[in-house]
C-alpha positions as CSV (number, residue, x, y, z in Angstrom):
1,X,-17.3,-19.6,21.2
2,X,-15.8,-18.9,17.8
3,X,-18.2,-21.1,15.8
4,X,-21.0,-19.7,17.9
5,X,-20.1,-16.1,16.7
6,X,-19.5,-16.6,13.4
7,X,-23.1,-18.7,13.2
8,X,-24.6,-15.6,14.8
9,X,-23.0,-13.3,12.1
10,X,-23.8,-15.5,8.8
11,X,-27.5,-15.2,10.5
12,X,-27.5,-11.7,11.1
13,X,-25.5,-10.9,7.8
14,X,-28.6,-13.3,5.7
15,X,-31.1,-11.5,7.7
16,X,-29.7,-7.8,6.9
17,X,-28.7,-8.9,3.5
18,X,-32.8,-9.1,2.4
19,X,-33.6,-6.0,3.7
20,X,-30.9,-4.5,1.3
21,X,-31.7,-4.3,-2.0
22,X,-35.4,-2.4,-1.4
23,X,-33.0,0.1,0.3
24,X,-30.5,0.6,-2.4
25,X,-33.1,0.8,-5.1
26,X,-35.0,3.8,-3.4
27,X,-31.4,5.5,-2.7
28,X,-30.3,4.9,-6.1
29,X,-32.9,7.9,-7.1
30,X,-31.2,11.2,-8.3
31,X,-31.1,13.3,-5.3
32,X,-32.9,16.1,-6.9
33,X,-36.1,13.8,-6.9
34,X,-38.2,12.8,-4.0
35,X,-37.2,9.1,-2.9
36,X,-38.5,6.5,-4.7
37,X,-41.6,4.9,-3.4
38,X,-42.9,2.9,-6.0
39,X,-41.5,-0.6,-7.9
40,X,-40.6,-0.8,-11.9
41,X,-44.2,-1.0,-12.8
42,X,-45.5,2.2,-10.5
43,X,-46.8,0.2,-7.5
44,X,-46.3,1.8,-4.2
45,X,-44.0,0.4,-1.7
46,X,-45.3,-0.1,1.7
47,X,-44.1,-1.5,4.6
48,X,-42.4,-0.3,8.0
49,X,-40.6,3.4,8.3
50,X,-42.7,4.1,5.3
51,X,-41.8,1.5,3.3
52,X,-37.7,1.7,4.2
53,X,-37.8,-1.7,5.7
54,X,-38.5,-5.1,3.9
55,X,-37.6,-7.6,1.4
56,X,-37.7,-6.5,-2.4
57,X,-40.3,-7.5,-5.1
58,X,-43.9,-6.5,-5.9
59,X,-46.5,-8.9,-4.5
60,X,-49.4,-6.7,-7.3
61,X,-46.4,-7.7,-10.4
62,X,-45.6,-11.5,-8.8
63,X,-49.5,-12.3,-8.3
64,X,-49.8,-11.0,-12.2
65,X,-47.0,-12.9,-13.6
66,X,-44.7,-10.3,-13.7
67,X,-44.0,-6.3,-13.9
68,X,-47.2,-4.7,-14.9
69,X,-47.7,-1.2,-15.9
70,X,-50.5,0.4,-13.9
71,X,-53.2,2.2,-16.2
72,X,-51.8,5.3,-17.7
73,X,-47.9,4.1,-17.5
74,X,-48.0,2.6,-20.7
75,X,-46.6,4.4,-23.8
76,X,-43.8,5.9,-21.0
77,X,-40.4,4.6,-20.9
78,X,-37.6,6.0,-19.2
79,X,-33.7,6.0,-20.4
80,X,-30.5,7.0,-19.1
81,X,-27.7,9.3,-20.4
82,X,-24.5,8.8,-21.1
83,X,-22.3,8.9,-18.2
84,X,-19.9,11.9,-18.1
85,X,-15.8,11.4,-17.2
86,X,-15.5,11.3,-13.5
87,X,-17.4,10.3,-10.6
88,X,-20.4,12.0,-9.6
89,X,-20.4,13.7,-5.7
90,X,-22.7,13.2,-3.2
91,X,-25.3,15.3,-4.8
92,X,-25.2,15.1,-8.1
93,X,-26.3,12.2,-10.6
94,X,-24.3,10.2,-12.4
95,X,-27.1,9.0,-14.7
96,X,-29.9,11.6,-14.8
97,X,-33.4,10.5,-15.8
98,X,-34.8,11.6,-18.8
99,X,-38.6,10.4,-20.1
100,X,-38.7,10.0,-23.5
101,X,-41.7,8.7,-25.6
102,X,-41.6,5.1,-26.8
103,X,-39.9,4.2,-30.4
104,X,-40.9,1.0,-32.5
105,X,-38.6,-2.0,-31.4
106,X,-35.7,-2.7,-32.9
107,X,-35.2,1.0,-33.9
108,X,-32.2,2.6,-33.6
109,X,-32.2,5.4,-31.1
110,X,-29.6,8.1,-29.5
111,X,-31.5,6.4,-26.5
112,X,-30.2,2.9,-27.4
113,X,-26.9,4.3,-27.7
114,X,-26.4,6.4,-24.7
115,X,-27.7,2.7,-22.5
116,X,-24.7,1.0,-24.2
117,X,-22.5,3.8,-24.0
118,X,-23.4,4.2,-20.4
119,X,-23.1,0.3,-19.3
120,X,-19.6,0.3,-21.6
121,X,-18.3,3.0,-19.1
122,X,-18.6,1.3,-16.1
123,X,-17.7,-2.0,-17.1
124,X,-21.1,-3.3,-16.1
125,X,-22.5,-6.3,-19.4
126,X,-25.2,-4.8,-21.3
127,X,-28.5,-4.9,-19.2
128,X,-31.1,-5.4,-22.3
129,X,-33.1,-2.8,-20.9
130,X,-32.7,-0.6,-24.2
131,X,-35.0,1.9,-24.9
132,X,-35.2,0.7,-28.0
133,X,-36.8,-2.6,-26.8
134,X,-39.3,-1.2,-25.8
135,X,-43.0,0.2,-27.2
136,X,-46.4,1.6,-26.2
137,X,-47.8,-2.0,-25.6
138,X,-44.6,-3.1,-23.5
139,X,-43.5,-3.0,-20.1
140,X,-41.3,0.6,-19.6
141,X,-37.7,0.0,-18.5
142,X,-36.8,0.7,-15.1
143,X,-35.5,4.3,-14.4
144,X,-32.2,3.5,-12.7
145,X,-29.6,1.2,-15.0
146,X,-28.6,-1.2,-12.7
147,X,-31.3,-0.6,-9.9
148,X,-34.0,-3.2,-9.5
149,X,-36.6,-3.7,-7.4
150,X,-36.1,-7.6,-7.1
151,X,-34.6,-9.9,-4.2
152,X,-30.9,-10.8,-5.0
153,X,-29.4,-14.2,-3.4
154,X,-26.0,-12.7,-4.1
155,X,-26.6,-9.7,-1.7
156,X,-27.5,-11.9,0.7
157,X,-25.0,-14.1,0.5
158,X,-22.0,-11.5,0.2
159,X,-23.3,-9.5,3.0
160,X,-23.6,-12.9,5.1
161,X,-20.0,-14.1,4.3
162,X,-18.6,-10.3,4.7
163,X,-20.1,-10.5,8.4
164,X,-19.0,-14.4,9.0
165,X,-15.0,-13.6,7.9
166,X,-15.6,-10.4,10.2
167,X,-16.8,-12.7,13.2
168,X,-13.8,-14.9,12.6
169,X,-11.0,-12.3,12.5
170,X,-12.4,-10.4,15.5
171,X,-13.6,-12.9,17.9
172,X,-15.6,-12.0,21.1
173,X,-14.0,-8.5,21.5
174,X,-16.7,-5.5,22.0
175,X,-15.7,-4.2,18.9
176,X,-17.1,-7.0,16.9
177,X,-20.6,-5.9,17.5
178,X,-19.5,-2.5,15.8
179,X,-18.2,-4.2,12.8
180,X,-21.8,-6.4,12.6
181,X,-23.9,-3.2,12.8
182,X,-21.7,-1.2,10.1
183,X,-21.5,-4.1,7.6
184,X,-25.0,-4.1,6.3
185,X,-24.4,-0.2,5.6
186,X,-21.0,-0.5,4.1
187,X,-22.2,-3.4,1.4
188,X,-25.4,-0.9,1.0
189,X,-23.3,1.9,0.1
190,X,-21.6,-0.3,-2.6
191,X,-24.5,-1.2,-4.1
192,X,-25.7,2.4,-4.6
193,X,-22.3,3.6,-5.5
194,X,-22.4,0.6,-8.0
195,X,-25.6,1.7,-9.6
196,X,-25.6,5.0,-9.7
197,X,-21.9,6.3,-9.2
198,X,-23.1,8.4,-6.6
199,X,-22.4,7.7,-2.5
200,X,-25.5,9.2,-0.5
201,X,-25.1,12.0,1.9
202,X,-28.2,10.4,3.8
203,X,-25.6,7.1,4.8
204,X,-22.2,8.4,4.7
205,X,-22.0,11.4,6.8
206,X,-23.8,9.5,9.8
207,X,-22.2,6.6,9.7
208,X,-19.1,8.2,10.4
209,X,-20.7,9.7,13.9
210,X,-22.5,6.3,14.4
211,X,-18.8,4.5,14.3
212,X,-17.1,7.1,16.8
213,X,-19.7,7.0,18.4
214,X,-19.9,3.5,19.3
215,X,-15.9,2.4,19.2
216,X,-16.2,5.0,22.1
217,X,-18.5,2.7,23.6
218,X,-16.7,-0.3,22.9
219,X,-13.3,1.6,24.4
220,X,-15.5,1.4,27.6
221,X,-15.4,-2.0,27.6
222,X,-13.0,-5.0,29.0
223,X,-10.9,-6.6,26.0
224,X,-11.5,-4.0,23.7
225,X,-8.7,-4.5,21.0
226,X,-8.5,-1.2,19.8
227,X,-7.9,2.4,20.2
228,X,-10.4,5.0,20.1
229,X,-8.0,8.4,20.0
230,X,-6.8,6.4,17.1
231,X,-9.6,6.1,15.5
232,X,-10.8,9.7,15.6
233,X,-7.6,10.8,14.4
234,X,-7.9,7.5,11.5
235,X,-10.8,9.4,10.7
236,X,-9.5,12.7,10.5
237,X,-6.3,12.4,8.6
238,X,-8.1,9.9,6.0
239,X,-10.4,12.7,5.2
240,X,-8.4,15.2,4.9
241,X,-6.0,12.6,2.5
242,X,-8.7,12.0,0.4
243,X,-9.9,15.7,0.2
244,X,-6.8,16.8,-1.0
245,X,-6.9,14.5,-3.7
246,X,-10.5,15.8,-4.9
247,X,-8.5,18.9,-5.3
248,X,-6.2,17.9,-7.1
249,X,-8.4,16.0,-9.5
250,X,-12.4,16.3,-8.8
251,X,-12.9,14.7,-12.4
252,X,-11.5,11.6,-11.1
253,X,-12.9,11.4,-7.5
254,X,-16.2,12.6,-5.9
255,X,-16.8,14.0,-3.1
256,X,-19.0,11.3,-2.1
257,X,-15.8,9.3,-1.7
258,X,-14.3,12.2,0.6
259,X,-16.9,12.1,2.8
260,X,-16.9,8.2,2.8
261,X,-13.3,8.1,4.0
262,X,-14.4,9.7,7.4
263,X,-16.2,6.4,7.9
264,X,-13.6,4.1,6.7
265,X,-11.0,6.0,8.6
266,X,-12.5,5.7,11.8
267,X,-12.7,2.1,11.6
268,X,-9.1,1.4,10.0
269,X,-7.5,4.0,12.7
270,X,-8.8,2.1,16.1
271,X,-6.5,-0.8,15.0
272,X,-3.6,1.4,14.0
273,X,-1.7,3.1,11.4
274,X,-0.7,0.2,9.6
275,X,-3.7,-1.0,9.0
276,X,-5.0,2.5,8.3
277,X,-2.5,2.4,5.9
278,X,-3.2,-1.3,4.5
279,X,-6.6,-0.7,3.9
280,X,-6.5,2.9,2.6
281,X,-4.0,1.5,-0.1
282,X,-5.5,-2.0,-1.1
283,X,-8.8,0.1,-2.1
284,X,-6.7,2.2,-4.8
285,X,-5.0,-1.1,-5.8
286,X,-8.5,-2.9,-6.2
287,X,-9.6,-0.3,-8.0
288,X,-6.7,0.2,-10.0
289,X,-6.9,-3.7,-11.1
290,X,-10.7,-3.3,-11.8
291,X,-10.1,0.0,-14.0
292,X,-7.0,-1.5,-16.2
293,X,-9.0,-5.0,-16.4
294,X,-11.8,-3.3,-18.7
295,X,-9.2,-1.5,-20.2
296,X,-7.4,-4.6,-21.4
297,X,-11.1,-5.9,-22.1
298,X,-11.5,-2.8,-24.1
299,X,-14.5,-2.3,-21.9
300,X,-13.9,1.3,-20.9
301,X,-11.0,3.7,-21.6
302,X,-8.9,6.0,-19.5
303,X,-11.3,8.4,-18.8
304,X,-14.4,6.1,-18.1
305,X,-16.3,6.5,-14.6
306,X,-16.0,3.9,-12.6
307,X,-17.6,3.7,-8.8
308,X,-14.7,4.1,-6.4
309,X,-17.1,3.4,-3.1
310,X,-16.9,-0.6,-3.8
311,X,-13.3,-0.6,-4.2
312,X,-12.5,1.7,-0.6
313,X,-15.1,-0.9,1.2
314,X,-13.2,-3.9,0.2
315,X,-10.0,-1.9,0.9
316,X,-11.4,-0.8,4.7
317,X,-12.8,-4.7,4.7
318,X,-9.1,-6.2,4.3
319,X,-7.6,-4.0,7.0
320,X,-10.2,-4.8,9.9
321,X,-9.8,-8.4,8.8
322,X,-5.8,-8.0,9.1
323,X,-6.2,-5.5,12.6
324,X,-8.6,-8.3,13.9
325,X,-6.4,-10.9,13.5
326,X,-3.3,-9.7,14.5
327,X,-4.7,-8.3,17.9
């Protein structure tokens, strides 16, 4: 029964994990700007739920050879700023878009400098995709630093092994089918909040009435292994935790993360306090390890931005992992 489960969950995690990155390159768009519906070079993206659903990658730029700018792109390339101390909220950018006519390469640019000022800050190696690399006759850089419109093995495999280890804690209790249908989401909110520093309203707010909603569902059910007062209250209190501390410091959290901790909460509180607890506190230590690792690196400084999201997912990851297998 086990080995059956987790099979089914490495297959639904592959098969989630392509559909991913097309979805957290069109929500890695400012929020200001209509979504994006087109790939690096300006094709459009089509497909089901108008063009939501589907692997990444241009068939026009792969049957070319590679990206190619559509007529009247060239001569256009786009840069990022520098990223400002703190995290960006829910709606605000953390990396606004700016279009700036193309330089000569090799040229030394404020452009050039706010790139490697901006992938300094968030630890992330330098992408190459300076402004000043680019001309009139060359392909434009992609809008979003870190956002690409390409299939990525290592989504698929993360979000595949995050499902399997899920499917081997929890074993054939209702809940389990909650965990499978959240995961996707969860590793797609980490990729967003990893490009763009910014945790979309669109994902976070629902997701926290999809997982009441369904623990509630799975409380219904025989050998259920949790508790779903708990996890409304999980919810609740995790919330409110984390909205006090965007009080107390909103430089150093967004609200993005506040509203993300609904989610998390729900799902840590229907195994319990402790684990509520557990996995609450290992996000702030991963993050804390991540931020004084590029410290020591010299890779960023006190007050760089890093994307909190990542680290409260693994955090909320550990603790269903340790609530699964102690029940």
């Amino acid at each position: 029964m086990y080995a059956t489960l987790i099979v089914v969950a490495v297959l639904w995690g592959s098969a989630t994990g392509l559909l991913l990155p097309r979805a957290a390159y069109r929500l890695s768009v400012e929020p200001e700007d209509p979504y994006r519906d087109s790939c690096d070079a300006g094709h459009p993206i089509t497909g089901p739920a108008r063009g939501w659903i589907g692997t990444a990658g241009c068939a026009t730029c792969a049957a070319a050879g590679g990206v190619v700018t559509p007529a009247g792109a060239a001569g256009r390339t786009d840069s990022v700023a520098t990223a400002a101390p703190g995290r960006a909220e829910a709606g605000e950018a953390a990396f606004p878009r700016t279009d700036e006519p193309a330089t000569a390469p090799g040229a030394d640019t404020p452009t050039s400098a706010a790139d490697d000022a901006a992938d300094t800050a968030d630890g992330a190696p330098d992408n190459g995709n300076d402004a000043d690399t680019a001309s009139a006759t060359t392909t434009p850089a992609p809008v979003l630093r870190g956002a690409r419109y390409t299939p990525s093995v290592p989504v698929v495999v993360i979000t595949a092994l995050v499902c399997a280890a899920i499917a081997a804690a929890t074993g054939p209790r209702p809940e389990l089918a909650v965990w499978l249908l959240l995961a996707p989401f969860a590793v797609l909110l980490a990729l967003v909040d990893r490009n763009v520093h910014r945790l979309p309203d669109q994902l976070t707010l629902p997701l926290a009435a999809v997982a009441a909603v369904l623990l509630g569902i799975a409380a219904l059910l025989p050998h259920d292994g949790g508790s779903w007062p708990g996890a409304l209250l999980g919810g609740l209190v995790l919330g409110v935790c984390y909205f006090v501390l965007f009080l107390i410091n909103p430089n150093g959290m967004g609200f993005g993360d506040v509203k993300l901790a609904l989610s998390l909460g729900v799902v840590l509180g229907w195994y319990g306090w402790l684990v509520l607890f557990v996995g609450a506190f290992a996000g702030f230590l991963l993050g804390s390890l991540y931020g004084l690792g590029l410290i020591l690196m010299r890779r960023a400084n006190r007050k760089s931005a890093i994307p909190f999201g990542p680290f409260m997912i693994a955090g909320a990851l550990l603790g269903v992992l340790l609530g699964g297998l102690a029940v």
